[in-house]
NUTOR-635929 format. One line per field, with one value per atom (N, C-alpha, C): residue number from 1; z, x, y. Coordinates in nm, 3 decimals. Each point is the difference from the previous one (the first is absolute). Example, Ala and Ser with C-alpha at 12.3 -4.5 7.8 and 13.67 -1.06 7.14 Angstrom:
! NUTOR-635929
pami: [1:1:1:2:2:2]
Z: [0.780:0.000:0.000:-0.072:0.006:0.073]
X: [1.319:-0.089:0.090:-0.035:0.082:-0.077]
Y: [-0.569:0.119:0.120:0.105:0.119:0.109]
//
This chain:
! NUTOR-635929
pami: [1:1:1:2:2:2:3:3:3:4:4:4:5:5:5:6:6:6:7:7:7:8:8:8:9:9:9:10:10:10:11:11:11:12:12:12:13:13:13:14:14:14:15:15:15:16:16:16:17:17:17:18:18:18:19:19:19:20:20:20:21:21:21:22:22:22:23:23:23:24:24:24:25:25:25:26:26:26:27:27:27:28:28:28:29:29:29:30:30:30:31:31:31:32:32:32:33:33:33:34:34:34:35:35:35:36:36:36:37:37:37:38:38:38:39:39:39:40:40:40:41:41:41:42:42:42:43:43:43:44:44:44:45:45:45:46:46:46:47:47:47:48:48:48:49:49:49:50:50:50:51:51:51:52:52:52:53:53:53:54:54:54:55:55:55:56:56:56:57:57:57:58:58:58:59:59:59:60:60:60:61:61:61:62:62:62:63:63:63:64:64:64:65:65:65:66:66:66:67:67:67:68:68:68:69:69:69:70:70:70:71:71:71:72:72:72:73:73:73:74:74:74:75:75:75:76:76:76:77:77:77:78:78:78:79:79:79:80:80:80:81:81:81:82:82:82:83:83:83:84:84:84:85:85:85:86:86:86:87:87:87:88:88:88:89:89:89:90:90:90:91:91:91:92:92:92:93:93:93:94:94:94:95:95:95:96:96:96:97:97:97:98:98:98:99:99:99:100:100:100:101:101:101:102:102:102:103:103:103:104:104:104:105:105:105:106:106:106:107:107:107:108:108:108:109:109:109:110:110:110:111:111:111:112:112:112:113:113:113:114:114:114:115:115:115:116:116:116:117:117:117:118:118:118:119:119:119:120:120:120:121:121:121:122:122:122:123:123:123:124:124:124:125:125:125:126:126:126:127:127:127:128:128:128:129:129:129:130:130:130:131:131:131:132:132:132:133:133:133:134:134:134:135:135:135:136:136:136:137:137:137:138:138:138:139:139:139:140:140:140:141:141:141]
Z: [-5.279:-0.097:-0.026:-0.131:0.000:0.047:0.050:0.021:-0.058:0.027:-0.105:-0.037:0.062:-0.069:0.111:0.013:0.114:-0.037:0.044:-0.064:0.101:0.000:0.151:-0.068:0.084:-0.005:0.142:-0.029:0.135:0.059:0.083:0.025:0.036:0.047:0.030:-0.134:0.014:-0.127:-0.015:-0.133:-0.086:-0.011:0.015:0.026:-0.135:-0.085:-0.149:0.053:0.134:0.050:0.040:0.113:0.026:-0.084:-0.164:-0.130:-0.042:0.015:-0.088:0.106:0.104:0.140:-0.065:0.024:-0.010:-0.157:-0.106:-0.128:0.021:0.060:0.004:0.002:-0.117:0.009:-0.050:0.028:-0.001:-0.187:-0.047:-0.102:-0.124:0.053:-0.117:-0.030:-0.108:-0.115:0.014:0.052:-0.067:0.113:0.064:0.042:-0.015:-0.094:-0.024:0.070:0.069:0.092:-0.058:-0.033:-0.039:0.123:0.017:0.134:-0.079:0.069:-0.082:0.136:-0.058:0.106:-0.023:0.097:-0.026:-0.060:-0.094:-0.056:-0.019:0.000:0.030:-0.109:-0.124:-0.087:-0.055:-0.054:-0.114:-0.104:-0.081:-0.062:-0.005:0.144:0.070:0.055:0.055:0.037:0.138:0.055:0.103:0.097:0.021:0.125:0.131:0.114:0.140:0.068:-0.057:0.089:-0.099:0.034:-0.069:0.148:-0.013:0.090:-0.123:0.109:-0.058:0.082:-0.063:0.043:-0.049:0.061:-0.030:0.062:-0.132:0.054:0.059:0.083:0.116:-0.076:0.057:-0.032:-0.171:-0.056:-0.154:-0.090:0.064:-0.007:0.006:0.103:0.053:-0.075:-0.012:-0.137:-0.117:-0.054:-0.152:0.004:0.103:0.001:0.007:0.081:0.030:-0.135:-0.128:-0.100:-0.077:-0.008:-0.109:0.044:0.127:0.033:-0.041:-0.060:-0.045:-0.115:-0.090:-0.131:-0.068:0.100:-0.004:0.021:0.055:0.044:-0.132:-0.056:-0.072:-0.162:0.022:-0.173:-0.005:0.124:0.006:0.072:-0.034:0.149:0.125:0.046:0.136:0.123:0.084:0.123:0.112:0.025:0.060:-0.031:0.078:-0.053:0.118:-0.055:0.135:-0.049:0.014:-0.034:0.131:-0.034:0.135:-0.031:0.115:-0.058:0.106:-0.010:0.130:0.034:0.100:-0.052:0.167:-0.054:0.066:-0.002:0.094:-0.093:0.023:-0.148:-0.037:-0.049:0.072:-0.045:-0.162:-0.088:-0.101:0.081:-0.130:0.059:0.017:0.080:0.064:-0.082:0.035:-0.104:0.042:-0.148:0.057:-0.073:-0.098:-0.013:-0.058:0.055:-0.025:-0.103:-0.105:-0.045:-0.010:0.081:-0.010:-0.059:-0.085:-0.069:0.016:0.020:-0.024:-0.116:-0.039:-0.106:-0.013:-0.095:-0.020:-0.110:-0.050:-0.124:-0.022:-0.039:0.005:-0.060:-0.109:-0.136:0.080:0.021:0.125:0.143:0.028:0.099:-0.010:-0.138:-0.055:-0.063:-0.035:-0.064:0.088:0.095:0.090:0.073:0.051:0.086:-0.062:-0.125:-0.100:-0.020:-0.008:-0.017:0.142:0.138:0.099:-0.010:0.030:-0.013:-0.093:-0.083:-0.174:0.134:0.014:0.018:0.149:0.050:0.171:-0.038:-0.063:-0.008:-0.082:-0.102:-0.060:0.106:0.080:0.065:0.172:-0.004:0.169:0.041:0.099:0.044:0.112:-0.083:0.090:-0.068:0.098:-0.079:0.053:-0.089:0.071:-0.021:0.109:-0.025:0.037:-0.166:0.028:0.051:0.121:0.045:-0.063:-0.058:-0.129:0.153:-0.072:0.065:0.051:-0.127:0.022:0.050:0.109:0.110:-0.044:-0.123:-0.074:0.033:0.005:-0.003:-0.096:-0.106:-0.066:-0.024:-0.010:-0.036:-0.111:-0.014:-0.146:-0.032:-0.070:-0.067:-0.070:0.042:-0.118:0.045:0.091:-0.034:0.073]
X: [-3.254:-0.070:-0.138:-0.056:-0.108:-0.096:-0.135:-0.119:-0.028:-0.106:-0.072:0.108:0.122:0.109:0.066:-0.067:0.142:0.058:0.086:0.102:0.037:0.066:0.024:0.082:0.107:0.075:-0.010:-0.034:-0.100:0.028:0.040:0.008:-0.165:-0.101:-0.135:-0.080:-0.074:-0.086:-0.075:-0.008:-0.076:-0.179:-0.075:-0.111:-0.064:-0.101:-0.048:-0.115:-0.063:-0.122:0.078:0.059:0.131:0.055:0.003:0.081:-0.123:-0.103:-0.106:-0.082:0.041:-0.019:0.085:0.141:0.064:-0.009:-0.038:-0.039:-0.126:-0.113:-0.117:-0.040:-0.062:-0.004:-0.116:-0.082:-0.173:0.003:0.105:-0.035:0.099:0.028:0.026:-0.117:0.009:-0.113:0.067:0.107:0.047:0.155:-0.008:0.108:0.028:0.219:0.001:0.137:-0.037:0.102:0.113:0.098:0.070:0.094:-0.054:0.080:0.107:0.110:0.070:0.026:-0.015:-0.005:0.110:0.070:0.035:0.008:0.018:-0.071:0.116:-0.106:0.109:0.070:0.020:0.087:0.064:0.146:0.027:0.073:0.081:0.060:0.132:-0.022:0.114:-0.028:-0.147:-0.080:-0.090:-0.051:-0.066:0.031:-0.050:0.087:-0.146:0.124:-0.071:-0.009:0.059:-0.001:0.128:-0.045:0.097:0.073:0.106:0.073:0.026:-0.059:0.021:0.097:0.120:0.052:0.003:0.062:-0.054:0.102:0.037:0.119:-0.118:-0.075:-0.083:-0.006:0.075:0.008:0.013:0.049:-0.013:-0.135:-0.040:-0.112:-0.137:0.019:-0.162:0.020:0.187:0.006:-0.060:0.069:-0.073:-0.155:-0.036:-0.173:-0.047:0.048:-0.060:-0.003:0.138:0.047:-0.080:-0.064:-0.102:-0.130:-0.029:-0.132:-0.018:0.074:-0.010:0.013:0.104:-0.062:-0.113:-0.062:-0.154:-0.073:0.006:-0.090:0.005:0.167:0.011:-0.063:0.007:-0.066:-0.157:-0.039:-0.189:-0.050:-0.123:-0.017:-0.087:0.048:-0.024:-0.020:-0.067:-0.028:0.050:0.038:0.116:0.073:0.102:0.087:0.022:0.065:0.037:0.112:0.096:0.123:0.055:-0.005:0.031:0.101:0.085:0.110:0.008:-0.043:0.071:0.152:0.062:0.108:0.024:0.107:-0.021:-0.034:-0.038:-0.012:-0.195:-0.049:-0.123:-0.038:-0.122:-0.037:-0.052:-0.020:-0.143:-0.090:-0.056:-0.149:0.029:0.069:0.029:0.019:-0.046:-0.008:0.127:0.119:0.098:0.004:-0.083:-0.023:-0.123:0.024:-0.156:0.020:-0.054:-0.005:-0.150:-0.074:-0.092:-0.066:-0.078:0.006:-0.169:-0.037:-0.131:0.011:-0.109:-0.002:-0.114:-0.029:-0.163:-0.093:0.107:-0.036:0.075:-0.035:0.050:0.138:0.028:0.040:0.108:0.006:0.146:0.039:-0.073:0.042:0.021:-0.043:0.048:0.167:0.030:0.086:0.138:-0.047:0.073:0.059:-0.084:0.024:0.128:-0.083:0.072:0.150:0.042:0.112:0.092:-0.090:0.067:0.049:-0.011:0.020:0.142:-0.050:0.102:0.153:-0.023:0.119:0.020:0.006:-0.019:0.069:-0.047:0.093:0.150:-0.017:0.143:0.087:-0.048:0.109:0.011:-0.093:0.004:0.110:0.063:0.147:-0.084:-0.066:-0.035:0.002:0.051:0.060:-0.071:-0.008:-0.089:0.111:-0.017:0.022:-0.121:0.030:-0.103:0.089:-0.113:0.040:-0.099:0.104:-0.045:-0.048:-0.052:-0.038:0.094:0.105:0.103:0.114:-0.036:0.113:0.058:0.007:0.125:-0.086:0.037:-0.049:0.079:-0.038:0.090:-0.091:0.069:-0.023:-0.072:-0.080:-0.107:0.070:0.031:0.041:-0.096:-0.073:-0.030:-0.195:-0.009:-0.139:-0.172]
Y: [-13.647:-0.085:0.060:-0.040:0.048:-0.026:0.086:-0.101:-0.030:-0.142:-0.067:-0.097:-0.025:-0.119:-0.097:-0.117:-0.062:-0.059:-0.055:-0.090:-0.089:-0.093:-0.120:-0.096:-0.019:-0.160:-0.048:-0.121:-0.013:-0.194:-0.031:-0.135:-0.043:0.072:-0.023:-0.011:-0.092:-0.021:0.073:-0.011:0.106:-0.013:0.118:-0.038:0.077:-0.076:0.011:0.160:-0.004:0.038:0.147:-0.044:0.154:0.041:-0.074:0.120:0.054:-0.085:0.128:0.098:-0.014:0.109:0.119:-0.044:0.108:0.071:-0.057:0.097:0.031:0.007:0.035:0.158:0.031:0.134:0.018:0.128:0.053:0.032:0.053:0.024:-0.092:-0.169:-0.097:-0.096:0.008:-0.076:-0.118:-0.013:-0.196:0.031:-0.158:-0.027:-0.127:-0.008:-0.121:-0.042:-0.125:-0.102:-0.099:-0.008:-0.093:-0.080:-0.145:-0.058:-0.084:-0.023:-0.090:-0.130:-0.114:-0.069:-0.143:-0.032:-0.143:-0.114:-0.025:-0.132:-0.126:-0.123:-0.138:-0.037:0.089:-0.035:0.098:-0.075:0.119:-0.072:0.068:-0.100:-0.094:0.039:-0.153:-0.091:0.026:-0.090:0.026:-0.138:0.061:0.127:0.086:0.115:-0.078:0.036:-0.023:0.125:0.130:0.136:0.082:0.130:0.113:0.100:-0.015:0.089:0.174:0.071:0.158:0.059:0.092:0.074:0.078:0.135:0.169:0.086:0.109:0.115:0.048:0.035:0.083:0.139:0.070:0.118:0.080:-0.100:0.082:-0.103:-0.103:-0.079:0.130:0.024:0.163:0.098:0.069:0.069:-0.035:-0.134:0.012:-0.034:-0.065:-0.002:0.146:0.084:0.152:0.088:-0.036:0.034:-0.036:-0.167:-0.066:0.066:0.044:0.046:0.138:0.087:0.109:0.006:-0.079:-0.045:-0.045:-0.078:-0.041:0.149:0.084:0.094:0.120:-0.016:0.102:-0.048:-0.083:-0.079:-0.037:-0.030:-0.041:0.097:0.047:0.061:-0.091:-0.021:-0.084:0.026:-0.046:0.049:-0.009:-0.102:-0.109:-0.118:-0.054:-0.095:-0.072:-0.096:-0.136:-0.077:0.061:-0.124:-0.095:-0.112:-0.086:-0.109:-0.008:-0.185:-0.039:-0.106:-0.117:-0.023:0.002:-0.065:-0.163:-0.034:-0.095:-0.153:-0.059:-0.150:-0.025:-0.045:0.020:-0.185:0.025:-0.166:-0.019:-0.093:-0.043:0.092:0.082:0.059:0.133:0.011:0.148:0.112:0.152:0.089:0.119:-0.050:0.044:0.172:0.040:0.180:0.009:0.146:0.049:0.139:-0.017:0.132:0.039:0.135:0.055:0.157:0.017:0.115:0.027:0.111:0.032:0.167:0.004:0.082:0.038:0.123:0.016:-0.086:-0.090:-0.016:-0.184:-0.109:-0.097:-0.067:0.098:-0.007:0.014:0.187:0.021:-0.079:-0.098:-0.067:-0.132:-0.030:-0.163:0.065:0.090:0.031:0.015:0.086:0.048:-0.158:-0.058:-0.089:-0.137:0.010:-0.099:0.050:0.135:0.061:-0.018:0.030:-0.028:-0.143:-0.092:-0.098:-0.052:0.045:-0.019:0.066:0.147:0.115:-0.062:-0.075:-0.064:-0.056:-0.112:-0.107:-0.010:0.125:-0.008:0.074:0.103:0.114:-0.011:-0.036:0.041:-0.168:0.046:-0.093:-0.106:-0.079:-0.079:-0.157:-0.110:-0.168:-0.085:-0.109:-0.119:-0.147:-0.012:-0.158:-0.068:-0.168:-0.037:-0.105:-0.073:-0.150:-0.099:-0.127:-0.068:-0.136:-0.058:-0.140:-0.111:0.009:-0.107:0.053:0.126:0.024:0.108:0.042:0.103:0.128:0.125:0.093:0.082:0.137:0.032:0.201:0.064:0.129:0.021:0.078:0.060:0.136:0.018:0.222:0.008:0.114:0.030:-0.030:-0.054:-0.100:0.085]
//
């Protein structure tokens, strides 16, 4: 893998402070964080928690795959692709996409793209658990 790129599917929570550790570099002008976190609704209704599951192994592939796409289109300094998987409360920050750059433009860009290309490809599912007991699968989300 390259330097300057990690990638993680990770049952341990995600830390906002440890993604911009690990993109920190002497010569980026701008580093930008995208957390994605839990939240108590959707449009089925209240959620009480999201269960994540994860093919593991082709999960770090296509993150290692999106992290070099990122590198080959911006120029960037480092990267931080991260997923939770597992069962995650309200609140909790279930990915991290991190990008630093010399320049802001390429790291609002970059980061915004990770995110977008994360969530359509990399093999990872959520169930949400609804309030009134049902729990049901997201594709796609």
């Amino acid at each position: 893998m390259r330097e300057g790129l990690s990638v993680r599917v990770t049952t341990d929570p995600l830390d906002a402070a440890e993604a911009i550790a690990a993109v920190a570099d002497p010569a980026a002008g701008a580093t930008c964080v995208f957390l994605g976190t839990v939240r108590d609704h959707s449009d089925a209704g209240s959620v009480t928690g999201i269960t994540y599951e994860a093919w593991r192994e082709l999960a770090l592939a296509r993150l290692a795959e999106l992290g070099e796409e990122l590198f080959a289109r911006w120029p960037l300094r480092r990267v931080a692709l991260w997923h939770r998987s597992g069962e995650l409360r309200v609140g909790e920050v279930s990915v991290v996409v991190a990008c630093s750059a010399g320049h802001r433009a390429e790291a609002f860009e970059a980061c915004r793209h990770g995110i977008e290309r994360l969530k359509r490809d990399v093999p990872i599912w959520k169930k949400e658990h609804l309030a009134e007991g049902e729990a049901r699968w997201i594709m796609g989300a």
